[in-house]
PDBQT receptor file of N, H, CA, C and O in Angstrom, charges set to zero:
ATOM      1  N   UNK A   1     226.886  36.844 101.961  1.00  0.00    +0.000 N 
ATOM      2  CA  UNK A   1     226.890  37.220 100.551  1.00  0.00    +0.000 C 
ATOM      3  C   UNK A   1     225.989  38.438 100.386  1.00  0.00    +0.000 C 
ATOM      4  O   UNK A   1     224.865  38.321 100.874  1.00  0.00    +0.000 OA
ATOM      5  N   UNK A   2     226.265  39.499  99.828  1.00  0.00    +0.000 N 
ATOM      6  H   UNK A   2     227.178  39.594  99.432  1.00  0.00    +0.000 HD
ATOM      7  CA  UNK A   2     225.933  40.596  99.426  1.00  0.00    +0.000 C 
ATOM      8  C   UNK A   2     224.951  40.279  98.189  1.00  0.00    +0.000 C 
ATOM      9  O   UNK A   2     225.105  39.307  97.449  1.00  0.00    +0.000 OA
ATOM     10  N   UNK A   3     223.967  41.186  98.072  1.00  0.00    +0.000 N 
ATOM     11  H   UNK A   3     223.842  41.975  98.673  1.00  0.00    +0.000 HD
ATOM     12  CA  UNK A   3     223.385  41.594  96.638  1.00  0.00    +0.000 C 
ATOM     13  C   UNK A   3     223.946  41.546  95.550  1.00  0.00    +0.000 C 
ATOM     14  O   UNK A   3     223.521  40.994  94.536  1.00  0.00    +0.000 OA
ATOM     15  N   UNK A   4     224.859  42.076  95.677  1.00  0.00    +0.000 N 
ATOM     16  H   UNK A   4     225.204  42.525  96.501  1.00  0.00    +0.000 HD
ATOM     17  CA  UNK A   4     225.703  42.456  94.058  1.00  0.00    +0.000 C 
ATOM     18  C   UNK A   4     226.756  41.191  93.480  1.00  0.00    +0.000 C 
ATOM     19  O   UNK A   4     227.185  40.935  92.355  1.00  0.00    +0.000 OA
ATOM     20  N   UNK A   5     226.940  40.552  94.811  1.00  0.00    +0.000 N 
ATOM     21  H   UNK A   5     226.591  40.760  95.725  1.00  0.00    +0.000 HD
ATOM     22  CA  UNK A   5     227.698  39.082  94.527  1.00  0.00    +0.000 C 
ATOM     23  C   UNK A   5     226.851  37.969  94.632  1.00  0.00    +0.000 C 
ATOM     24  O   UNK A   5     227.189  36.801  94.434  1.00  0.00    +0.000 OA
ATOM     25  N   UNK A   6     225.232  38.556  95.095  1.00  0.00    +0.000 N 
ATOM     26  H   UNK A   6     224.957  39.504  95.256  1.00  0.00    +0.000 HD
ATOM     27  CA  UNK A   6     224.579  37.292  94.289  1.00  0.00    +0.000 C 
ATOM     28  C   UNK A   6     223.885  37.731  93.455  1.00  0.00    +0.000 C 
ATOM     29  O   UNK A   6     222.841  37.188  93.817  1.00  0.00    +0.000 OA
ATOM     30  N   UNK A   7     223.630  38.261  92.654  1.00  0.00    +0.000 N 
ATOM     31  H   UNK A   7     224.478  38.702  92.360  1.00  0.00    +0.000 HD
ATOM     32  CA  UNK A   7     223.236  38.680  91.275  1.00  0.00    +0.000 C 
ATOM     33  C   UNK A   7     224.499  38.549  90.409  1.00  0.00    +0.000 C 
ATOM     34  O   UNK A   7     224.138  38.457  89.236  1.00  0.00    +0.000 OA
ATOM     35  N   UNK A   8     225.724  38.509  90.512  1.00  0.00    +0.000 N 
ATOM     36  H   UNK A   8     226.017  38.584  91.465  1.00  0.00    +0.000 HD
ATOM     37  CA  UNK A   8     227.023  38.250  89.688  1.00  0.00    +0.000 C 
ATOM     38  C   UNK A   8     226.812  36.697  89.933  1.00  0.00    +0.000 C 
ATOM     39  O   UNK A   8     227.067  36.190  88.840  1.00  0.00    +0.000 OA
ATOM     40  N   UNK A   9     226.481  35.712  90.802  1.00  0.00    +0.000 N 
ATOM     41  H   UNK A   9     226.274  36.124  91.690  1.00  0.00    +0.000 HD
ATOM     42  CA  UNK A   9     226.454  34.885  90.501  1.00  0.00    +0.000 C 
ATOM     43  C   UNK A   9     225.187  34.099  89.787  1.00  0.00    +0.000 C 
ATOM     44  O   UNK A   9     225.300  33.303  88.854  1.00  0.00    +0.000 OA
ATOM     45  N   UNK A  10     224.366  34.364  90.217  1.00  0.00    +0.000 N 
ATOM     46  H   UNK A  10     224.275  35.010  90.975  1.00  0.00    +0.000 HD
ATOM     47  CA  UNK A  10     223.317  34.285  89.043  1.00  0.00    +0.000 C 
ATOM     48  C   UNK A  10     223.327  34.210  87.763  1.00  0.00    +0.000 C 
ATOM     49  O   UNK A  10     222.849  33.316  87.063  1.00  0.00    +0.000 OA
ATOM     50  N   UNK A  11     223.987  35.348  87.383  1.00  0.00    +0.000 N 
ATOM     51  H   UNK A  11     224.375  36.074  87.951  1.00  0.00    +0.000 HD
ATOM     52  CA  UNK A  11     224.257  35.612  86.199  1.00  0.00    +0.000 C 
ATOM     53  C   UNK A  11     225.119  34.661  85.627  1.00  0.00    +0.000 C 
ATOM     54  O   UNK A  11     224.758  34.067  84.610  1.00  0.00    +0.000 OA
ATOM     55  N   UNK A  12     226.587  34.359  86.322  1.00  0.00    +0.000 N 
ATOM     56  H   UNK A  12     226.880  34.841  87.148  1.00  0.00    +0.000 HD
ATOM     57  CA  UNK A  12     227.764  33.077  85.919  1.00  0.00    +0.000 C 
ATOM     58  C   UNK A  12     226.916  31.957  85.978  1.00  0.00    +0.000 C 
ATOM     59  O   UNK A  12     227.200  31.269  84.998  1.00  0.00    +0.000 OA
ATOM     60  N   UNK A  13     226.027  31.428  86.621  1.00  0.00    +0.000 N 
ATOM     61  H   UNK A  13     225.796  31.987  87.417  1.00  0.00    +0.000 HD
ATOM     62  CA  UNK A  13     225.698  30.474  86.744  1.00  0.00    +0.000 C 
ATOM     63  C   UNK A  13     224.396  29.636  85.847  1.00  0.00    +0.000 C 
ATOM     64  O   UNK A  13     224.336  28.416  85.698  1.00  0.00    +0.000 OA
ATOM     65  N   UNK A  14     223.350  30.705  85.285  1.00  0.00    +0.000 N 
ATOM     66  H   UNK A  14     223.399  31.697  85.406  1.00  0.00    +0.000 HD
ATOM     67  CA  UNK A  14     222.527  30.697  84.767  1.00  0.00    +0.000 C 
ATOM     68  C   UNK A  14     222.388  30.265  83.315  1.00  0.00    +0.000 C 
ATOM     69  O   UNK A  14     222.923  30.898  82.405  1.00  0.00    +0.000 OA
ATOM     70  N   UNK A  15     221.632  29.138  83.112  1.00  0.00    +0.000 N 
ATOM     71  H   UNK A  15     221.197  28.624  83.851  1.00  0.00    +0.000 HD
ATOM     72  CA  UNK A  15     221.785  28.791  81.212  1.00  0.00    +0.000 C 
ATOM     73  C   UNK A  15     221.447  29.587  80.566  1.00  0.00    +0.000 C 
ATOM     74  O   UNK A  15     221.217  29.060  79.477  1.00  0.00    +0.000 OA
ATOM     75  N   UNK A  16     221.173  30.989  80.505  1.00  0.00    +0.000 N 
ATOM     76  H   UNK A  16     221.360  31.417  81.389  1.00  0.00    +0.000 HD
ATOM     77  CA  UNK A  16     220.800  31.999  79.829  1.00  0.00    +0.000 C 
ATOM     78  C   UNK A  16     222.208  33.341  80.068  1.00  0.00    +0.000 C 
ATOM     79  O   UNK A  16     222.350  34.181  80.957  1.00  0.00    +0.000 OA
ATOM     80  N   UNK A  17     222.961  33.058  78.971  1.00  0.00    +0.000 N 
ATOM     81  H   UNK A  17     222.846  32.376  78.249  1.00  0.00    +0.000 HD
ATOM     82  CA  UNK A  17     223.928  33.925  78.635  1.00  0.00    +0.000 C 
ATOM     83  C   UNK A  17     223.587  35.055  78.937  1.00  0.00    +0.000 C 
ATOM     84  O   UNK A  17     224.385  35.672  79.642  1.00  0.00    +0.000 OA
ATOM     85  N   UNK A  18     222.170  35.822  78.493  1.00  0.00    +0.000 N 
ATOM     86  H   UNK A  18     221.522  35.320  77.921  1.00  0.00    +0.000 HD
ATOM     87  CA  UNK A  18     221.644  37.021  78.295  1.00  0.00    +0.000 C 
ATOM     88  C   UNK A  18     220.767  37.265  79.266  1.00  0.00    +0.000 C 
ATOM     89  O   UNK A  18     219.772  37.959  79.058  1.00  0.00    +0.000 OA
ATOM     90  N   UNK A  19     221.095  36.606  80.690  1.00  0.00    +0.000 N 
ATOM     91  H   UNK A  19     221.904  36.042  80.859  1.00  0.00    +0.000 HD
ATOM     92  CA  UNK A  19     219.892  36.865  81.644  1.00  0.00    +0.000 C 
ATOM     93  C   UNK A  19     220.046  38.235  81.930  1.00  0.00    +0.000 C 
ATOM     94  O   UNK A  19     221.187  38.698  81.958  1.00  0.00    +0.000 OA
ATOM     95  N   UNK A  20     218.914  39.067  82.180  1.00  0.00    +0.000 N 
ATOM     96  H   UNK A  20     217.988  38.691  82.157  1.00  0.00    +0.000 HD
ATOM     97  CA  UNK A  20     218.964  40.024  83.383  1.00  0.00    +0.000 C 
ATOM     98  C   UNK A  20     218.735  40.107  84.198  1.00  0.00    +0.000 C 
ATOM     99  O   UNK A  20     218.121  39.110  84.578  1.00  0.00    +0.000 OA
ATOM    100  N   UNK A  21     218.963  41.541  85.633  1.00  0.00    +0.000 N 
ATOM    101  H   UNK A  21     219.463  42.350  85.325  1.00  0.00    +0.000 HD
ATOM    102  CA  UNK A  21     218.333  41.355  86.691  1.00  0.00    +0.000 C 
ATOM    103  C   UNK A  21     218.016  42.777  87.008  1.00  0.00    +0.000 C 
ATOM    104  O   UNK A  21     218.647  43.815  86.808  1.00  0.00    +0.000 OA
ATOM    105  N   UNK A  22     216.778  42.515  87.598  1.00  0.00    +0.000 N 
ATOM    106  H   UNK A  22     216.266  41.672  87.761  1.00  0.00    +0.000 HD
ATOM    107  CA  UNK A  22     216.340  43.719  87.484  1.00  0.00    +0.000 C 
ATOM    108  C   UNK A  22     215.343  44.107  89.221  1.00  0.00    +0.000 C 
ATOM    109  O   UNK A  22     214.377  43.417  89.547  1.00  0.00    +0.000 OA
ATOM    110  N   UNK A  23     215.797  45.154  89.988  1.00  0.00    +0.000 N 
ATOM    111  H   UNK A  23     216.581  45.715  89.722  1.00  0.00    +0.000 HD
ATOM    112  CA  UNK A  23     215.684  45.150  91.243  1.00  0.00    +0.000 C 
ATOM    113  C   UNK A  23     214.297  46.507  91.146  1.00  0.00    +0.000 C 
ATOM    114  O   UNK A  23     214.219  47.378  90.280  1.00  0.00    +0.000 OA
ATOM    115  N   UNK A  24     213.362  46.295  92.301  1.00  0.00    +0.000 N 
ATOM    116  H   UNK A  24     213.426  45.587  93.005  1.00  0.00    +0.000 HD
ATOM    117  CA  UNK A  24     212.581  47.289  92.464  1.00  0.00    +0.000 C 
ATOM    118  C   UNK A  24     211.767  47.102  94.496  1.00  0.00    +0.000 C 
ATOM    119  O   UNK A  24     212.250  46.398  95.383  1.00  0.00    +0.000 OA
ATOM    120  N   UNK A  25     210.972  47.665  94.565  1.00  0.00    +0.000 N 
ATOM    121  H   UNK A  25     210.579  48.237  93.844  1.00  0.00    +0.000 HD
ATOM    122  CA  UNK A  25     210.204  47.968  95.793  1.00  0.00    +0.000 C 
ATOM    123  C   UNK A  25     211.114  48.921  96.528  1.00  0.00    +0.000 C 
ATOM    124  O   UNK A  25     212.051  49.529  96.010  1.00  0.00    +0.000 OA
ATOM    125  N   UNK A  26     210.655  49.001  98.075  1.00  0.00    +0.000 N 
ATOM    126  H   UNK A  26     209.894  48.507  98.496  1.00  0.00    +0.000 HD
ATOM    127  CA  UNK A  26     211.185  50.088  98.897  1.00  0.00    +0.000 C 
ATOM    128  C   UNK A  26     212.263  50.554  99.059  1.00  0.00    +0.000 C 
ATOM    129  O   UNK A  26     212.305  51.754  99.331  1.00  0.00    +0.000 OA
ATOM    130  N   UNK A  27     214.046  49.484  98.913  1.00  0.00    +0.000 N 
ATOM    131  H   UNK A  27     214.012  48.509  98.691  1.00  0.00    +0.000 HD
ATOM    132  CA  UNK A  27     214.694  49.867  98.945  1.00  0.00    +0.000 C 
ATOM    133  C   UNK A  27     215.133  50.587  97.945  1.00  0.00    +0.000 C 
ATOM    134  O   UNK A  27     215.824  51.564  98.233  1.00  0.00    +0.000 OA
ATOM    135  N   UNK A  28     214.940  50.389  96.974  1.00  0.00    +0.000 N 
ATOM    136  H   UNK A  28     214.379  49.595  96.739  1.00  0.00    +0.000 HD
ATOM    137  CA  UNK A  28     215.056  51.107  95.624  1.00  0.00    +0.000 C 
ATOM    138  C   UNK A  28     214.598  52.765  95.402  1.00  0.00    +0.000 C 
ATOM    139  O   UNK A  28     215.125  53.763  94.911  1.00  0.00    +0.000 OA
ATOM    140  N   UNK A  29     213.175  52.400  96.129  1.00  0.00    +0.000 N 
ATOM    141  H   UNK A  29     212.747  51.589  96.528  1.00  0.00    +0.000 HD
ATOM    142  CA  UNK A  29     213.110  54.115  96.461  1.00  0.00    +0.000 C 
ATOM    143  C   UNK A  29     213.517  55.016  97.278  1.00  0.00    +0.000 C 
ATOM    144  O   UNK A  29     213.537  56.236  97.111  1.00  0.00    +0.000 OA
ATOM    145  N   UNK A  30     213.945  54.213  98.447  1.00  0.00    +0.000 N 
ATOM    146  H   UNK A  30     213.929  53.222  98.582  1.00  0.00    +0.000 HD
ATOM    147  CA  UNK A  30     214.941  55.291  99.818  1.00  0.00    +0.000 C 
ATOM    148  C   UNK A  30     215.731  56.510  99.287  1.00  0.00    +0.000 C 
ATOM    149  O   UNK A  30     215.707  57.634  99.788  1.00  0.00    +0.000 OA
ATOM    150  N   UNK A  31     216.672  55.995  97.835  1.00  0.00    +0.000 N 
ATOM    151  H   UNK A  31     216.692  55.082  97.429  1.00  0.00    +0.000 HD
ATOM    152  CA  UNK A  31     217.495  56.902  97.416  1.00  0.00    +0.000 C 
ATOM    153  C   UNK A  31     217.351  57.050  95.965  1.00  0.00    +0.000 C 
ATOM    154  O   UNK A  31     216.275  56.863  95.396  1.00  0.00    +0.000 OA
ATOM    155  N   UNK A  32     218.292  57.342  95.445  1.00  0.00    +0.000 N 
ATOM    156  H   UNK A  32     219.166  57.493  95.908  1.00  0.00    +0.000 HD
ATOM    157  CA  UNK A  32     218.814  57.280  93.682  1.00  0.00    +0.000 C 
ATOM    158  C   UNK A  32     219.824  56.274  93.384  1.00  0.00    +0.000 C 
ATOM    159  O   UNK A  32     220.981  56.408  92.985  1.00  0.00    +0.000 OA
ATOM    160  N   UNK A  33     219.007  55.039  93.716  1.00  0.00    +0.000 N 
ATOM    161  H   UNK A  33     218.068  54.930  94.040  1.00  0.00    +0.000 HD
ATOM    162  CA  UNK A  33     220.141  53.905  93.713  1.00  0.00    +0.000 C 
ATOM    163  C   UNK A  33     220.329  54.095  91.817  1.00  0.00    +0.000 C 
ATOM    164  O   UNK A  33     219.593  54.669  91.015  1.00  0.00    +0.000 OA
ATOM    165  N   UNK A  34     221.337  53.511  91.658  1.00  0.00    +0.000 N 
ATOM    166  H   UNK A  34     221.935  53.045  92.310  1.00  0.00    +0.000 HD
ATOM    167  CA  UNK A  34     221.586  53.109  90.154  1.00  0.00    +0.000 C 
ATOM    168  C   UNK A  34     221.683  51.197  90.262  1.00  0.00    +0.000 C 
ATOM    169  O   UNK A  34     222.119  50.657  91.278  1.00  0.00    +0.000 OA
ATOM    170  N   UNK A  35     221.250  50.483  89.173  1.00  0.00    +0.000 N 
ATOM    171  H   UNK A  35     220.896  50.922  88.347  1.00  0.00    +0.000 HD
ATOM    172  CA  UNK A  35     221.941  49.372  88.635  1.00  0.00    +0.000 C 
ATOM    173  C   UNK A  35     223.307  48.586  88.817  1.00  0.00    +0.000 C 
ATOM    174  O   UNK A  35     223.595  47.405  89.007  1.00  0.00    +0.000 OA
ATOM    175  N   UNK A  36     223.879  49.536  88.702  1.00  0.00    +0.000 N 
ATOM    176  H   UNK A  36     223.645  50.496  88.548  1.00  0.00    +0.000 HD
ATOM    177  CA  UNK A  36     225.365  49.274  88.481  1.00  0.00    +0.000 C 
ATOM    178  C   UNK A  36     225.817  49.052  90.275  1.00  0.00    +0.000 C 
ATOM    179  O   UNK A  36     226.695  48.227  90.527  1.00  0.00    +0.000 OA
ATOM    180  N   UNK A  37     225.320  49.641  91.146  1.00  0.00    +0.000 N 
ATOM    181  H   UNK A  37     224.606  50.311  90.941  1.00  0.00    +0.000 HD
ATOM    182  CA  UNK A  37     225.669  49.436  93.137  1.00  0.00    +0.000 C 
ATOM    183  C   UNK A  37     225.352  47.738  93.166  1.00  0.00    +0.000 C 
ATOM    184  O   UNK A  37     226.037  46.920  93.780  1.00  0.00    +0.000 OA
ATOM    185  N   UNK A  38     224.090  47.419  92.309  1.00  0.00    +0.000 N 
ATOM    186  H   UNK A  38     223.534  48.083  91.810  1.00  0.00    +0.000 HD
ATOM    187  CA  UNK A  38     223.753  46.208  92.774  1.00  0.00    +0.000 C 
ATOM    188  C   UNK A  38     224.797  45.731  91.688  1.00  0.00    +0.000 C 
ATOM    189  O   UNK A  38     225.953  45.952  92.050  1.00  0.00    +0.000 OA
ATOM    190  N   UNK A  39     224.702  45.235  90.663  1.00  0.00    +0.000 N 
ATOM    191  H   UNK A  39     223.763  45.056  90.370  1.00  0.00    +0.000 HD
ATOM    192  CA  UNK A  39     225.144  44.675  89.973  1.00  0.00    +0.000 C 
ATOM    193  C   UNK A  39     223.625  43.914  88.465  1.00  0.00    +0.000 C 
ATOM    194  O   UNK A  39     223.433  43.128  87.537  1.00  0.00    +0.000 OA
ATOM    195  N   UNK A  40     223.044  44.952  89.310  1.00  0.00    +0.000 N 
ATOM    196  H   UNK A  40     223.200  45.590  90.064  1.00  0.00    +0.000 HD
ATOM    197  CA  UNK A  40     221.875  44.662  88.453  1.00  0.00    +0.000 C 
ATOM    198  C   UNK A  40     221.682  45.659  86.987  1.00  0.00    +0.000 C 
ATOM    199  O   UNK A  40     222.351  46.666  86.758  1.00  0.00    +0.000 OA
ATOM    200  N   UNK A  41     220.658  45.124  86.137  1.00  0.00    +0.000 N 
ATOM    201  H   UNK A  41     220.115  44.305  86.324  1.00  0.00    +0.000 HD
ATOM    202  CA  UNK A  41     220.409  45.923  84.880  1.00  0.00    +0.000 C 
ATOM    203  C   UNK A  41     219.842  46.786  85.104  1.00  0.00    +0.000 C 
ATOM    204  O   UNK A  41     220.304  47.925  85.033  1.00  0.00    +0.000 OA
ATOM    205  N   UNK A  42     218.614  46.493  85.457  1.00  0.00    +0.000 N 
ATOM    206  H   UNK A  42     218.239  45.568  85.515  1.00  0.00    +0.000 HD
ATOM    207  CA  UNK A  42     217.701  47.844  85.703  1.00  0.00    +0.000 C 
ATOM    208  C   UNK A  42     216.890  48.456  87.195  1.00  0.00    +0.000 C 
ATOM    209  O   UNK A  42     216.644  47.444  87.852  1.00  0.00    +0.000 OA
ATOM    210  N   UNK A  43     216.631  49.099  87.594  1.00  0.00    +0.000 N 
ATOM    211  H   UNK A  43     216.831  49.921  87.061  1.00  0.00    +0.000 HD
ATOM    212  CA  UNK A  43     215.814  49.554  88.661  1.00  0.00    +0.000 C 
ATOM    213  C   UNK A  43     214.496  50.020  88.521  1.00  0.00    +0.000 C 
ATOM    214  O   UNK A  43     214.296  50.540  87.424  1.00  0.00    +0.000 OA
ATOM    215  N   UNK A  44     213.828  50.005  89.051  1.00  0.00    +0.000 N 
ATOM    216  H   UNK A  44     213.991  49.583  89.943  1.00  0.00    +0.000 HD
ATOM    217  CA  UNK A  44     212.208  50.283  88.725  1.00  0.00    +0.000 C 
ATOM    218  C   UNK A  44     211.604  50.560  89.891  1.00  0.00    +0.000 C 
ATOM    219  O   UNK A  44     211.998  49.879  90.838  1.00  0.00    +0.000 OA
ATOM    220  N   UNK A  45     210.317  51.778  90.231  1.00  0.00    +0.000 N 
ATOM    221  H   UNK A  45     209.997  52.331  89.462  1.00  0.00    +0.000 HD
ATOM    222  CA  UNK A  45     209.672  51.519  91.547  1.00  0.00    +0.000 C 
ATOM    223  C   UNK A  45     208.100  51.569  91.304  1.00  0.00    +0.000 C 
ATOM    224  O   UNK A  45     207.221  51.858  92.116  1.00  0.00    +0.000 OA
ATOM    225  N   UNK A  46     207.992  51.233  90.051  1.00  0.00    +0.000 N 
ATOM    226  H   UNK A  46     208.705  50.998  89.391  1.00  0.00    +0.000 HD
ATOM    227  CA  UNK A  46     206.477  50.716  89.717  1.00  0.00    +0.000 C 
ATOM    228  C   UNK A  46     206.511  50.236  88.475  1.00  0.00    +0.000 C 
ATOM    229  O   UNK A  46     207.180  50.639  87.524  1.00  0.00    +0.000 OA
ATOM    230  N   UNK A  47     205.412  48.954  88.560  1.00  0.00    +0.000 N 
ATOM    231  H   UNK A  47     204.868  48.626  89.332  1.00  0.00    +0.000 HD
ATOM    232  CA  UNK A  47     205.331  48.180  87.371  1.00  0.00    +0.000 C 
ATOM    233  C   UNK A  47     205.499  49.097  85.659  1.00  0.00    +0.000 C 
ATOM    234  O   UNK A  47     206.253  48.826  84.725  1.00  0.00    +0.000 OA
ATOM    235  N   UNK A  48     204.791  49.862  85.750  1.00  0.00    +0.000 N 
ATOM    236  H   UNK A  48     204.179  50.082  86.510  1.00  0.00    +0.000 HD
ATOM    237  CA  UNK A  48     204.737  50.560  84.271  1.00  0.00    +0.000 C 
ATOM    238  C   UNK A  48     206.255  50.579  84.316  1.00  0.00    +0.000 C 
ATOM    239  O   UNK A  48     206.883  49.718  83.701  1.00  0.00    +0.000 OA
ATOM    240  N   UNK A  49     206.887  51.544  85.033  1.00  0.00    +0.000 N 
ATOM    241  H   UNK A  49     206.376  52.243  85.533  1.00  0.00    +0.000 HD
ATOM    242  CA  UNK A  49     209.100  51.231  84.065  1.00  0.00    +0.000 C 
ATOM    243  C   UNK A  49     209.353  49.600  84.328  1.00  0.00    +0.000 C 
ATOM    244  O   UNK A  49     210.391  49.168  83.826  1.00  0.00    +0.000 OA
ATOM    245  N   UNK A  50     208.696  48.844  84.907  1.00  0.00    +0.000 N 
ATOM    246  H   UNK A  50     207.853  49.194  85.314  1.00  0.00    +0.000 HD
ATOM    247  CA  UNK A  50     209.405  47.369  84.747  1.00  0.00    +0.000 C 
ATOM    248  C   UNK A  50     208.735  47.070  83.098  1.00  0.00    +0.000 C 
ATOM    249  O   UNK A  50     209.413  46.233  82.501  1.00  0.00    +0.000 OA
ATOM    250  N   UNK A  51     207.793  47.494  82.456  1.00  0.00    +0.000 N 
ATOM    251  H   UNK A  51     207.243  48.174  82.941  1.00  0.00    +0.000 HD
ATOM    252  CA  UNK A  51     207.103  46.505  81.682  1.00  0.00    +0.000 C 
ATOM    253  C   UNK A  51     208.022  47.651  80.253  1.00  0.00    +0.000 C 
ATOM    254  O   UNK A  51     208.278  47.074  79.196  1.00  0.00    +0.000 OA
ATOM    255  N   UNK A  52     208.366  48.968  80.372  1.00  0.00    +0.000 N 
ATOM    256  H   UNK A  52     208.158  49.437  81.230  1.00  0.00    +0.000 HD
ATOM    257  CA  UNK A  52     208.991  49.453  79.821  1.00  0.00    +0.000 C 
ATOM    258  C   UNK A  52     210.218  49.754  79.511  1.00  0.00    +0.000 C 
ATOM    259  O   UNK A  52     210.595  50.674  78.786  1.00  0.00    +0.000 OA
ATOM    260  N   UNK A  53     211.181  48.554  80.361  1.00  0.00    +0.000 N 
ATOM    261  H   UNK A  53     210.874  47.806  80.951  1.00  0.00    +0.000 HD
ATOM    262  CA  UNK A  53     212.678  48.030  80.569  1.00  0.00    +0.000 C 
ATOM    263  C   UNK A  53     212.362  46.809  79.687  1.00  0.00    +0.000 C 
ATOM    264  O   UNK A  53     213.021  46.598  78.669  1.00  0.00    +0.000 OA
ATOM    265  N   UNK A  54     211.379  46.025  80.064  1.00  0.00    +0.000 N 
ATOM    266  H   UNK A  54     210.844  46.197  80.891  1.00  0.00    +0.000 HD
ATOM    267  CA  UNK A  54     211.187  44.804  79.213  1.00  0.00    +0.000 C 
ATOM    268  C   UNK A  54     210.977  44.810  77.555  1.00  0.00    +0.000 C 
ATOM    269  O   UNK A  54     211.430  44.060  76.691  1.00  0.00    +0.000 OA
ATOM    270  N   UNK A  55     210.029  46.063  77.469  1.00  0.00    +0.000 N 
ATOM    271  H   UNK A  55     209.660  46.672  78.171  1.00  0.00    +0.000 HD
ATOM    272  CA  UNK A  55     209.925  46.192  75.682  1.00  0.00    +0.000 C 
ATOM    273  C   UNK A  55     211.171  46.253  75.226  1.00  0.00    +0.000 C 
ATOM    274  O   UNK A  55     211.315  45.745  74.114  1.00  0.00    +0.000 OA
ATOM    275  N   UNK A  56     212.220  46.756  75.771  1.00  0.00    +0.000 N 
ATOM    276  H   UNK A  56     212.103  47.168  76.674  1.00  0.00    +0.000 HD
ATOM    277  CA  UNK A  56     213.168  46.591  75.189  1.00  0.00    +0.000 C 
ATOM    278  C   UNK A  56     214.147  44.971  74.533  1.00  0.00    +0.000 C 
ATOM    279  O   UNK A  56     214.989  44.856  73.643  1.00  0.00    +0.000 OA
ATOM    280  N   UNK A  57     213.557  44.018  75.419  1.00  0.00    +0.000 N 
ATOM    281  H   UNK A  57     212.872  44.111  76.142  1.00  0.00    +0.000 HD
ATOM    282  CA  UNK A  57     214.437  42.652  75.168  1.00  0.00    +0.000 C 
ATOM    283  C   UNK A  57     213.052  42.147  74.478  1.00  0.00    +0.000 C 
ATOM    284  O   UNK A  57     213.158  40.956  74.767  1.00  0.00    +0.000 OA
ATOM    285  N   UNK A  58     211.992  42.226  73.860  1.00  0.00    +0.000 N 
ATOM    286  H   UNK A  58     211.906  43.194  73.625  1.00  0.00    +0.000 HD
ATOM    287  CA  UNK A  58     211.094  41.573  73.041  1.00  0.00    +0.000 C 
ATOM    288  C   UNK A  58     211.470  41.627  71.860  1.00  0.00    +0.000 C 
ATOM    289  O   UNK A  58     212.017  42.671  71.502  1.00  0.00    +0.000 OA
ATOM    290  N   UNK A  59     211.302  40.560  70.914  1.00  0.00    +0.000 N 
ATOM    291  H   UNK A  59     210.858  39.713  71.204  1.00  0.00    +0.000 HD
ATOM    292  CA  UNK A  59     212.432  40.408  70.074  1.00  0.00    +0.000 C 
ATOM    293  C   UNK A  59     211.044  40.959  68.943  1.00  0.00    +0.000 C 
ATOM    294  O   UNK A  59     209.836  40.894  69.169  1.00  0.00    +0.000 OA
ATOM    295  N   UNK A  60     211.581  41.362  68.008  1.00  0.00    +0.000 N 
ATOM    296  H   UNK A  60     212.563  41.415  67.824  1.00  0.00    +0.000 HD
ATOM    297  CA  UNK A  60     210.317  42.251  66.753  1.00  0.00    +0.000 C 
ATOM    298  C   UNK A  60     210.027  41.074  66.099  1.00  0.00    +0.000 C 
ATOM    299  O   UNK A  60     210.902  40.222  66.258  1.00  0.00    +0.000 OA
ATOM    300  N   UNK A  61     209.088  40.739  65.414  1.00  0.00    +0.000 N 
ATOM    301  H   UNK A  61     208.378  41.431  65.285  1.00  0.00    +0.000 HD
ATOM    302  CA  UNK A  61     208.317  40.150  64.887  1.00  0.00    +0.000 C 
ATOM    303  C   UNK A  61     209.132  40.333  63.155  1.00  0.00    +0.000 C 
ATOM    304  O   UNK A  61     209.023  41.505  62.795  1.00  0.00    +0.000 OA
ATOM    305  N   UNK A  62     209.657  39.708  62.406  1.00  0.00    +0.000 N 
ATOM    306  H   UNK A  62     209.745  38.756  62.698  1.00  0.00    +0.000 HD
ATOM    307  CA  UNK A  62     210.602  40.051  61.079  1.00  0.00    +0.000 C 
ATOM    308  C   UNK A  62     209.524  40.571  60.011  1.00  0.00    +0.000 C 
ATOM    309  O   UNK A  62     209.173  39.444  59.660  1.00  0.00    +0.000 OA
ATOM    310  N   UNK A  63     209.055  41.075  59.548  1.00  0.00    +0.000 N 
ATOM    311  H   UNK A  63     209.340  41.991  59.833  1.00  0.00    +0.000 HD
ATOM    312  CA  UNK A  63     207.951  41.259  58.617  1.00  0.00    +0.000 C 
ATOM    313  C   UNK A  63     208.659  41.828  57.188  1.00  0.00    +0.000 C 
ATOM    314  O   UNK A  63     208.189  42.682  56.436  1.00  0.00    +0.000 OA
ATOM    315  N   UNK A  64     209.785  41.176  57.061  1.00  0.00    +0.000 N 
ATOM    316  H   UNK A  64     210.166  40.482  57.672  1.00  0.00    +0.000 HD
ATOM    317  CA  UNK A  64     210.136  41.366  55.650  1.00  0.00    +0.000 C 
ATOM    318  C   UNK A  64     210.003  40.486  54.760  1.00  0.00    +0.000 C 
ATOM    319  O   UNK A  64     210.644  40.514  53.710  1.00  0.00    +0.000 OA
ATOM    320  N   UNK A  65     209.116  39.549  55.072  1.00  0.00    +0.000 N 
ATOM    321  H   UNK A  65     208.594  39.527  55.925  1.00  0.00    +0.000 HD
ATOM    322  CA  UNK A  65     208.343  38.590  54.241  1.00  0.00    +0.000 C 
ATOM    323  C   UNK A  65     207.333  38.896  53.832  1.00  0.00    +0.000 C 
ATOM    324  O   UNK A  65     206.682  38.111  53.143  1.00  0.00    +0.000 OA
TER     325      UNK A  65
């Protein structure tokens, strides 16, 4: 089983409709991998873009109360 067919299954399999997956370290930097080879969301090769892929799925706080 390949990467990209186990991250597709992950995903089918997982109680979270909205999981992501998100790949980083050495192989990631060898080239200009994209997301989409693995089957993954995002790529990252240091924590700061992982924690700045994540602000994005934090859900806002409603303050129209």
């Amino acid at each position: 089983m390949g990467l990209k067919s186990l991250i597709q299954a992950l995903k089918q399999n997982s109680g979270n409709p909205q999981v992501k997956a998100h790949l980083g370290g050495p192989m990631c930097m060898l080239s200009d991998t994209v997301p989409d080879l693995f089957g993954a969301d995002a790529i990252s090769n240091n924590p700061l873009e992982l924690l700045s892929f994540l602000k994005g799925f934090v859900a806002k706080p409603d303050r129209s109360h």
